[in-house]
TISEBA-567527 format. One record per residue: residue number from 1; residue in one letter; x, y, z of N, C-alpha, C, CB in turn. Coordinates in steps of 0.2 Angstrom, whole numbers, plus 5000, padded with zeros to 4 digits. Atoms other than C-alpha are relative to their C-alpha. Glycine has a CB too. Layout:
<sites>
nr:rest:nx:ny:nz:cax:cay:caz:cx:cy:cz:cbx:cby:cbz
NUM:A:X:Y:Z:X:Y:Z:X:Y:Z:X:Y:Z
...
</sites>
This chain:
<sites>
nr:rest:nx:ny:nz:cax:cay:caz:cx:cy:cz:cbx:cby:cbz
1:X:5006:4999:4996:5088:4910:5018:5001:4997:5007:4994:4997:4997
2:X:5001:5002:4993:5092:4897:5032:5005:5006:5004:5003:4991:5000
3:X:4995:4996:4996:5107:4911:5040:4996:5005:5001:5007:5002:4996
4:X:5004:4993:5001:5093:4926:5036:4995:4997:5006:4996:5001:4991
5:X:5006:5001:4996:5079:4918:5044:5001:5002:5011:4999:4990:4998
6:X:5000:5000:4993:5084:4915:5064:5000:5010:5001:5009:4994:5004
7:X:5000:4991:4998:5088:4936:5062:4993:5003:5000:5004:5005:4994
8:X:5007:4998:5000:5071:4939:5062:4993:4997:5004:4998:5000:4992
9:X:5006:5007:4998:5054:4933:5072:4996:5001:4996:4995:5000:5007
10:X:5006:5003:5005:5039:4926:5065:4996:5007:4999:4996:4994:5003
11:X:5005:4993:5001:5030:4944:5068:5002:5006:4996:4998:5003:5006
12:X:4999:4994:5003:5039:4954:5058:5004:4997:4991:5005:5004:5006
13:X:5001:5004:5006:5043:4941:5044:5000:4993:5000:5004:5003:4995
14:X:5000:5008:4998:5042:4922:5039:5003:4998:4994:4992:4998:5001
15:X:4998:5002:5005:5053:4916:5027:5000:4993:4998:5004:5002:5000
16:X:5000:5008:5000:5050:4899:5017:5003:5000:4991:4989:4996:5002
17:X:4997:5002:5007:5055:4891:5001:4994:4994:4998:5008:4997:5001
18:X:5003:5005:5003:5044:4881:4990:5002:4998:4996:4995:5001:4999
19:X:4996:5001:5008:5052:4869:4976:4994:4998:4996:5007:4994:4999
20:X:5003:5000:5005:5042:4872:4962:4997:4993:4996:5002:5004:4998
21:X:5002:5006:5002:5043:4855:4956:4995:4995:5002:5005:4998:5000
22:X:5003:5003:4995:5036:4846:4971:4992:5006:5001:5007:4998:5007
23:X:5006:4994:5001:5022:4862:4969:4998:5002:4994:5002:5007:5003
24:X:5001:4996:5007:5017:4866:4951:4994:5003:5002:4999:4996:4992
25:X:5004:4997:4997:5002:4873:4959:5003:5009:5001:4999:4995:5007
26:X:4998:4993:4999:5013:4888:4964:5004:5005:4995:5003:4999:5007
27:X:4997:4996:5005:5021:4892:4947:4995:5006:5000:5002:4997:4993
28:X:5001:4993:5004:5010:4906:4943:5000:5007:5007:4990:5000:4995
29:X:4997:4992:4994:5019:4918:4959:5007:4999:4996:5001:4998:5013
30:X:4996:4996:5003:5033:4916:4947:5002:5003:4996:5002:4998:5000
31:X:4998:4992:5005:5043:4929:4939:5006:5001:4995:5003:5006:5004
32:X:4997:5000:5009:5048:4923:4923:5007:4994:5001:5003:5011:4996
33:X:4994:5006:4998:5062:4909:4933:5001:5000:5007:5008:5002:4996
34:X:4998:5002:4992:5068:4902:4948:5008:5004:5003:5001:4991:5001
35:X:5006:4999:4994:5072:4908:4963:4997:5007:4999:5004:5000:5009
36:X:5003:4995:5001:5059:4920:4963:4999:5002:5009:4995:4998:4995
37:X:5001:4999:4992:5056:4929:4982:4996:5005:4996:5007:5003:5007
38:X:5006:4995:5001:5039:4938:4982:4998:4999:5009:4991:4998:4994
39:X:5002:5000:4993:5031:4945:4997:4991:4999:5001:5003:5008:5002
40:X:5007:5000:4998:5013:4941:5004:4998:5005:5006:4998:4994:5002
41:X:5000:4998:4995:5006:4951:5017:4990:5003:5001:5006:5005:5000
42:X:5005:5001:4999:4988:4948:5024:4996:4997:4995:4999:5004:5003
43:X:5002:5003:5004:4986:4935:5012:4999:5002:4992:4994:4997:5003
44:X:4998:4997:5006:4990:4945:4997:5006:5001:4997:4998:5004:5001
45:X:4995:5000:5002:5003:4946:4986:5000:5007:4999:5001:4995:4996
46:X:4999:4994:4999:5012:4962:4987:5004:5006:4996:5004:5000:5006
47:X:4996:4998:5004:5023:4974:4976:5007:4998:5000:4999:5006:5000
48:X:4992:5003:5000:5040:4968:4981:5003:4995:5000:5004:5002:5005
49:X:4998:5007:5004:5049:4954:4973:5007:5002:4996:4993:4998:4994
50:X:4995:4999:5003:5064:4951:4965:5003:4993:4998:5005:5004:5003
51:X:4999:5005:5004:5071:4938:4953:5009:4997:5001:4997:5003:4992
52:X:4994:5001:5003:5088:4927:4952:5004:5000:5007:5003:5005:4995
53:X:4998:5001:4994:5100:4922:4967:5007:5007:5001:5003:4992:5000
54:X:4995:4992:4998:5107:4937:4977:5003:4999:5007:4993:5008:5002
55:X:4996:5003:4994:5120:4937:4991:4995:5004:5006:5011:5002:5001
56:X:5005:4999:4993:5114:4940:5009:5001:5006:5001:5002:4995:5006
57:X:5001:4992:5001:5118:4959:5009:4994:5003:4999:5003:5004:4997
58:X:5006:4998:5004:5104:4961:4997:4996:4998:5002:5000:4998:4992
59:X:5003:5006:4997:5093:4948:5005:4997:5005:5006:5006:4991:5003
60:X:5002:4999:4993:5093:4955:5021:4996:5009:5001:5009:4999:5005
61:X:5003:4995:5002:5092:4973:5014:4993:5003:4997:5003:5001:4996
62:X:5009:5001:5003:5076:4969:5004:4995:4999:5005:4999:4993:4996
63:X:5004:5001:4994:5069:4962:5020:4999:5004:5003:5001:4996:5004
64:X:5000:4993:4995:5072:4977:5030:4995:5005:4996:5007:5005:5001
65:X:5007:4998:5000:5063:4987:5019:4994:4999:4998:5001:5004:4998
66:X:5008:5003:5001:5047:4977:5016:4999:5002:5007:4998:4990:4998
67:X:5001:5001:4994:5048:4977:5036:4998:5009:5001:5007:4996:5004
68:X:5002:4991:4997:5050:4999:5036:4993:5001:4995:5008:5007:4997
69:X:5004:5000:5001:5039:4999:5023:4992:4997:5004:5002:4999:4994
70:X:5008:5003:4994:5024:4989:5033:4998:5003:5007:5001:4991:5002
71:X:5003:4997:4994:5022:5001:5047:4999:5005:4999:5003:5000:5005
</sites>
């Protein structure tokens, strides 16, 4: 995420990490294990999500289309 992030501005996505440990408050956005990536968008949790650590092709791929899908 930190190499993903700078590729993108804040208006078209916002990428953060939360460790669940130091948060149990935020286990129930997870999806059955860690890392989990879900998407929000206008304070709502959204349909696209995916479970388990994926290299940065996939990463960056995913984000694009949340980003084509949202317009």
């Amino acid at each position: 995420m930190i190499r993903i992030a700078p590729s993108y501005s804040e208006q078209q996505v916002l990428l953060t990490t939360i460790d669940i440990l130091e948060n149990p408050d935020m286990a129930e956005f997870l999806l059955g294990g860690t890392p989990t990536v879900r998407v929000f968008s206008q304070g709502k949790i959204g349909n696209d999500s995916f479970l388990g650590d994926q290299d940065e092709a996939f990463v960056r791929s995913f984000i694009n289309q949340v980003i084509d899908n949202s317009k």
